[in-house]
N, C-alpha and C positions, 0 to 999 in steps of 0.2 A: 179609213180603216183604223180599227180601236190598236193602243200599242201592246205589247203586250205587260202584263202585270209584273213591279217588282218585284224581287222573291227578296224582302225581307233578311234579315241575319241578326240577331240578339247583337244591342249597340255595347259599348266599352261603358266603362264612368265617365272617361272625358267626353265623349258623345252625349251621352245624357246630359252632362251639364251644360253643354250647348244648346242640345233640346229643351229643357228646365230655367233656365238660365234668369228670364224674366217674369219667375212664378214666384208666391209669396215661400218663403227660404224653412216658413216649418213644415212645410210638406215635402221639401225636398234638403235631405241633411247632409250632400254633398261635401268630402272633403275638401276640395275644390275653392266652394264658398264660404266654408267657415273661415281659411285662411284670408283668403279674399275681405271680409269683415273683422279679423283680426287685425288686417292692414289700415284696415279704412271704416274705425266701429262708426264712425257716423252715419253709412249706408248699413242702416241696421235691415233694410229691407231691398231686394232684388228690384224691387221696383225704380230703386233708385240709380240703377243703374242704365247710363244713355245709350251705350254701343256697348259691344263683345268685338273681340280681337281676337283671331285665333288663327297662330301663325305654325311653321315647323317645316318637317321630312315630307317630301309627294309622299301619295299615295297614303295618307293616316287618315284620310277618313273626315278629313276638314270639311268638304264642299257638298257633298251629299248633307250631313244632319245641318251643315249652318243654313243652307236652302231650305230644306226642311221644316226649320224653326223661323227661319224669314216669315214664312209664308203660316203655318199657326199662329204666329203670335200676330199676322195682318189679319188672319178670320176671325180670330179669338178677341179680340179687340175693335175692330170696324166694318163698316159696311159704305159700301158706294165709295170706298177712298181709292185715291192715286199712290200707289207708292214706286220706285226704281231701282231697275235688277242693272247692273253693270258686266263687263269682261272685258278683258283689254279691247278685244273687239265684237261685233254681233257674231261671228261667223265663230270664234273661242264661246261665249257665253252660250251661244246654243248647243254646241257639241258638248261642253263640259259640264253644264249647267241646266237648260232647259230641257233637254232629251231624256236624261234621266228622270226630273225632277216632276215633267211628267205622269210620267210611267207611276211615280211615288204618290203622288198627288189619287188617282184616277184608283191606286190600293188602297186608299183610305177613306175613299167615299167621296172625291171630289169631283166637281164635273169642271173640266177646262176647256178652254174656246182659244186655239192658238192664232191670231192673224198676224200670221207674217207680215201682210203687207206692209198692218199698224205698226208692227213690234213689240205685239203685245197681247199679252197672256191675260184673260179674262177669268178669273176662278171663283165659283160658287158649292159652297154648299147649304142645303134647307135657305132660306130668303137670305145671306149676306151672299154677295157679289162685291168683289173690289177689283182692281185694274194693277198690273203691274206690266210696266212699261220699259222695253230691252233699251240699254244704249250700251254703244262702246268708248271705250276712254282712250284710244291710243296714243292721243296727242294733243299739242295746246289747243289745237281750235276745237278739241270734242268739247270744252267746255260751252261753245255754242248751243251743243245740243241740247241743256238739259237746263239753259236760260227762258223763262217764261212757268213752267211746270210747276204745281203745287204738290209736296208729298208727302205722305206722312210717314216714310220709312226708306232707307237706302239699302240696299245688300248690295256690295262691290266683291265681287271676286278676282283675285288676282290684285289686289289693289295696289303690290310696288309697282307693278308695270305700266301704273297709270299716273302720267302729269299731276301736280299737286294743285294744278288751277281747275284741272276737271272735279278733284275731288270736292275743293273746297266751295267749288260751285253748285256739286250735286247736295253735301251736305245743308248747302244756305237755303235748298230748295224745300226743306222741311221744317213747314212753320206748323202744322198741323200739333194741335198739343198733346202731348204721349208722344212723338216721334220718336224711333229709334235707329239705332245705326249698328248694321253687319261689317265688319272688316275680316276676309281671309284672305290668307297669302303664301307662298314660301319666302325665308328671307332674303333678303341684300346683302348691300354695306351696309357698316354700323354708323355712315353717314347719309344715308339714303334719309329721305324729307319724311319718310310714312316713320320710319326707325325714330325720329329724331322729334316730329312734333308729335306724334299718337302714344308708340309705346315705351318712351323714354317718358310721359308726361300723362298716363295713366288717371290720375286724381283730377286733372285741370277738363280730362272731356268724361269723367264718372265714368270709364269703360274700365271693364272687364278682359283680364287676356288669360287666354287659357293656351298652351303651348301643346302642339301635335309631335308624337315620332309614330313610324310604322307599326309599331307595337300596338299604337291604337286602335287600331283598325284591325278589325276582327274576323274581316272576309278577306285580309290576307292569307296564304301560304306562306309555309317558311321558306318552300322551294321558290316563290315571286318577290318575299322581301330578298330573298340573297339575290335573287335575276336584278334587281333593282342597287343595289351595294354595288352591284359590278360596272354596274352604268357610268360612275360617277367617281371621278378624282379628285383631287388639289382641291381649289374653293369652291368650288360646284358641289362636292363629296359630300364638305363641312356645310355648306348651304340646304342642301336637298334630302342628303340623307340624316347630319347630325340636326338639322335646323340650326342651324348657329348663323347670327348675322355678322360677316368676317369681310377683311377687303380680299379686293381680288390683286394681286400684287406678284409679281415673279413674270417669267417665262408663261405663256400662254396657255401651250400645253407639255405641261410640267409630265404625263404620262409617258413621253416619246422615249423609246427603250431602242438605241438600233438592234438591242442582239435579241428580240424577239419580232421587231416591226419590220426589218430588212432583210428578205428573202430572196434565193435565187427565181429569177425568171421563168412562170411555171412554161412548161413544153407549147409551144403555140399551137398545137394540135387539141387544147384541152381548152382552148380558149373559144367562149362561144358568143362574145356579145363585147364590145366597143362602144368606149364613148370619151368622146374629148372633152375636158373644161375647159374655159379659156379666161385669162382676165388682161383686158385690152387697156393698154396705153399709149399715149403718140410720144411728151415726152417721157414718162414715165415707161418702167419696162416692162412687157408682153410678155405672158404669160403663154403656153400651151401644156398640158396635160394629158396623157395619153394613158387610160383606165382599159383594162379587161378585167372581165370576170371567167372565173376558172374553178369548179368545185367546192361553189357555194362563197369564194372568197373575192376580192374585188381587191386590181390588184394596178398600182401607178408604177406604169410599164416605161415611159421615156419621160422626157420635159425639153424646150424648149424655152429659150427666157436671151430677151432680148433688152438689154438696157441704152441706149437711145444716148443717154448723159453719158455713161461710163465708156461708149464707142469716141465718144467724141473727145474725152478726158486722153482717150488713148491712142488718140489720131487716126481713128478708122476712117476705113474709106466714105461709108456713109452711116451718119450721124444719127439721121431718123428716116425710118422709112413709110413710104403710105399704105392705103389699106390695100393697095395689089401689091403690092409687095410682101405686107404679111400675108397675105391670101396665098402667094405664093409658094410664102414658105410654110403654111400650112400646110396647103397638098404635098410638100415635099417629105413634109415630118410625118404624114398621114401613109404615105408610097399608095403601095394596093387597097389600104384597108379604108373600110366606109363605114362611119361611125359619125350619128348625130352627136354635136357642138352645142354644150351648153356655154352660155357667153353672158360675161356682164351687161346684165339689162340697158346700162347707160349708153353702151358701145353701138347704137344703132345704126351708126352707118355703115361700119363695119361688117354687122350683122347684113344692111342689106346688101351689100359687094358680095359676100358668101353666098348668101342666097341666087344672086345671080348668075354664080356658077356652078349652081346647083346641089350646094346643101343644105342639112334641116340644120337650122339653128333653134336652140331654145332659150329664150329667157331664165338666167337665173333667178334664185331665189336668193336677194341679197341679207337678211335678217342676219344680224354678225353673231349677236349673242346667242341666238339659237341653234344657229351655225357652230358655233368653236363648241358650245355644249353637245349637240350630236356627232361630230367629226370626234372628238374627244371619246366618245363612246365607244365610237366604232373602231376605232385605233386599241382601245382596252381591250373590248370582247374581241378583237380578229378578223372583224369582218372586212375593215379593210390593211393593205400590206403592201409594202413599197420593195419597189424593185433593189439593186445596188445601182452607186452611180447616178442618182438625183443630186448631184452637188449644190445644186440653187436651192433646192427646199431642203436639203436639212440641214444649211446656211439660215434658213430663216425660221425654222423650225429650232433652233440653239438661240433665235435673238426677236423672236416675235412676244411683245409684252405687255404689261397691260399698263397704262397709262395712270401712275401715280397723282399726280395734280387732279387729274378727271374724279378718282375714288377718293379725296379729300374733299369733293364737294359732292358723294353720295353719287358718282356716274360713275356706272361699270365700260369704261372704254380703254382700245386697245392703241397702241402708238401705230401713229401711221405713217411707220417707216418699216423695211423689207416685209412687208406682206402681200407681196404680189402674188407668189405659188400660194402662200396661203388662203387668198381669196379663189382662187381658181380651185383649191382642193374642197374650201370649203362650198363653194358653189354644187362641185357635183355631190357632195354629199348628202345637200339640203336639196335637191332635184332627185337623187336617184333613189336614195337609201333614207329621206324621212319618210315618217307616217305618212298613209296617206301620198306619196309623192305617186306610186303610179297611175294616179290620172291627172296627172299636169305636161304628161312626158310630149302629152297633142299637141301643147302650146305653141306657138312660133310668134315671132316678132312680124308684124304685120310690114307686110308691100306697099311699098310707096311706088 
């Protein structure tokens, strides 16, 4: 089935100069690039330019033209060649990237041949055909994937989020002469490896950076850039919306207000749906969370937290207990009510001791940084809203932070200490309440 056609929308200037970008500079008299040549009169001609950069605010409009222009300047240019499409992973690069970019392609006169199987997107029009080939870069060992390949052009989208051995790998794979290279992104830290060897060092790889905010993008709304403003706080705010590359430094979530996040208990008559998080520890302390939803609002109704060391620091009776015992005291914290259990992925055995007694467990979704970004969210907008009386989370919610030494060598990570409830809050937030999350709700951890 053909997809359907995109509808078009008249591009910004910065758009066009990413469309234009590697055309000879007197037919195109971009403000853009005169500066650009100002900087660097040696590159008297676009041609000479190896990569584009083009980083900022979501939502400006980056990934749509730089795909776009990937992919002309591979038609316009070759025929029969290889070249590599990236995303942090295949499953991100085809939602973000190839779905669309189709749809774009097939407006313009292009005929595409998608094989999944290969991972790879065949596109011709009139006699050139060339090949571009999907990988994901998640991690050190993607660089694997993309050893052997010859190609005569990269597009990486999302490119902070990928290992700097995959990039440098994919980059070495273009000996084809004209190569060129796509870089889009949102920022980082100002010590992130992409931040520090590309666009701190502009002249050494002859790229071009042309910098995104919402404003660009011109099939925004005002009503969507502001739905978008609201999303977003502290460094995330400064990252996403202003595009600025900043450390992540302070309190976690720097948004937490109790005298708008902490509400009386809605009526339990109004509550139509239950669900537990859990984040399991032996020595370490167990977590439980207790979620209802009530008039559209999603709301952490008790907690349970069991610390194992600090029983023992204080001469309790029992020090650490096993997984019948927290299963125990699960059902105890649960009484009447029945409510699937999302659970740290690692906690399997635990998971299957519940199962045995007959609960759904689900795997969480353990991703931290996309985690504390949407829990962070939903804390802003209202969506979600804490009972009184969580002593343990908004204990760790005043002292959960992000790890200074880690953001001096360009890693966004967080200290791993009191974030117990915080991982169990963030779990259910990234199961229940991301995109996309209600078809994962099936999941369960497999029976042994």
């Amino acid at each position: 089935m053909r997809d359907n056609q995109f509808d078009f929308v008249p591009f910004s200037s910065k758009q066009l100069d990413v469309l234009n970008w590697y055309l000879d500079p007197k037919l195109f008299e971009a403000q853009s690039f005169r500066n650009a040549i100002a900087t660097h009169p040696q590159w008297t001609n676009r041609r000479d330019y190896e990569a584009i950069i083009c980083d900022g605010s979501v939502r400006a409009g980056k990934t749509l033209v730089m795909s776009m222009s990937f992919i002309e300047w591979a038609m316009m240019n070759f025929d029969q060649e290889q070249f590599g499409v990236s995303g942090k992973t295949i499953g991100s690069l085809r939602r973000n990237v190839i779905r669309p970019l189709k749809r774009m392609l097939q407006g313009r006169g292009y005929q595409v041949k998608d094989k999944r199987a290969d991972n790879l997107l065949e596109v011709s029009r009139g006699s050139h055909v060339n090949y571009f080939f999907e990988f994901g870069g998640k991690d050190e060992g993607s660089q694997d994937l993309v050893q052997g390949i010859t190609v005569a052009g990269f597009f990486f989208d999302e490119v902070a989020l990928m290992p700097q051995s995959f990039v440098n790998q994919a980059t070495a794979r273009a000996s084809v002469d004209g190569a060129k290279f796509w870089f889009n992104c949102n920022p980082a830290g100002p010590y992130h490896w992409f931040k520090t060897e590309w666009l701190d060092q502009l002249e050494k790889h002859k790229a071009l950076h042309i910098h995104f905010k919402m404003p660009d993008n011109p099939s925004l709304s005002e009503e969507t850039k502001e739905r978008y403003e609201r999303m977003y706080t502290g460094v995330f705010y400064q990252r996403f919306i202003e595009g600025k590359w900043v450390l992540a430094d302070g309190v976690v979530y720097d948004n937490f207000d109790k005298e708008t996040m902490v509400v009386d208990t809605p009526d339990v008559n109004s509550i139509t749906r239950y669900v537990v998080s859990c984040d399991y520890g032996a020595l370490n302390p167990t977590v439980f969370l207790l979620w209802g939803f009530s008039n559209g609002v999603w709301y952490c109704l008790r907690e349970y937290y069991f610390d194992a060391r600090q029983a023992s620091k204080t001469g309790g009776s029992q020090a650490q207990k096993s997984d019948d015992q927290y299963a125990n005291d699960l059902e105890q914290f649960l009484g009447r009510i029945n409510a699937p259990i999302i659970l740290d992925p690692s906690a399997v055995h635990f998971a299957i001791k519940l199962q045995q007694r007959g609960h759904q467990v689900i795997p969480a979704n353990n991703d931290v940084l996309d985690g504390i970004r949407l829990t962070q969210s939903l804390m802003s907008n209202g969506r979600i809203k804490f009972a009184k009386g969580l002593n343990n989370l908004f204990k760790e919610l005043a002292s959960y932070v992000w790890d200074d030494k880690a953001t001096q060598h360009g890693e966004d990570k967080v200290v791993k200490e009191h974030d117990h409830a915080m991982d169990a809050m963030r779990y259910f937030c990234m199961k229940i309440l991301a995109p996309n999350s209600h078809n994962e709700g099936v999941q369960t951890f497999s029976n042994y």
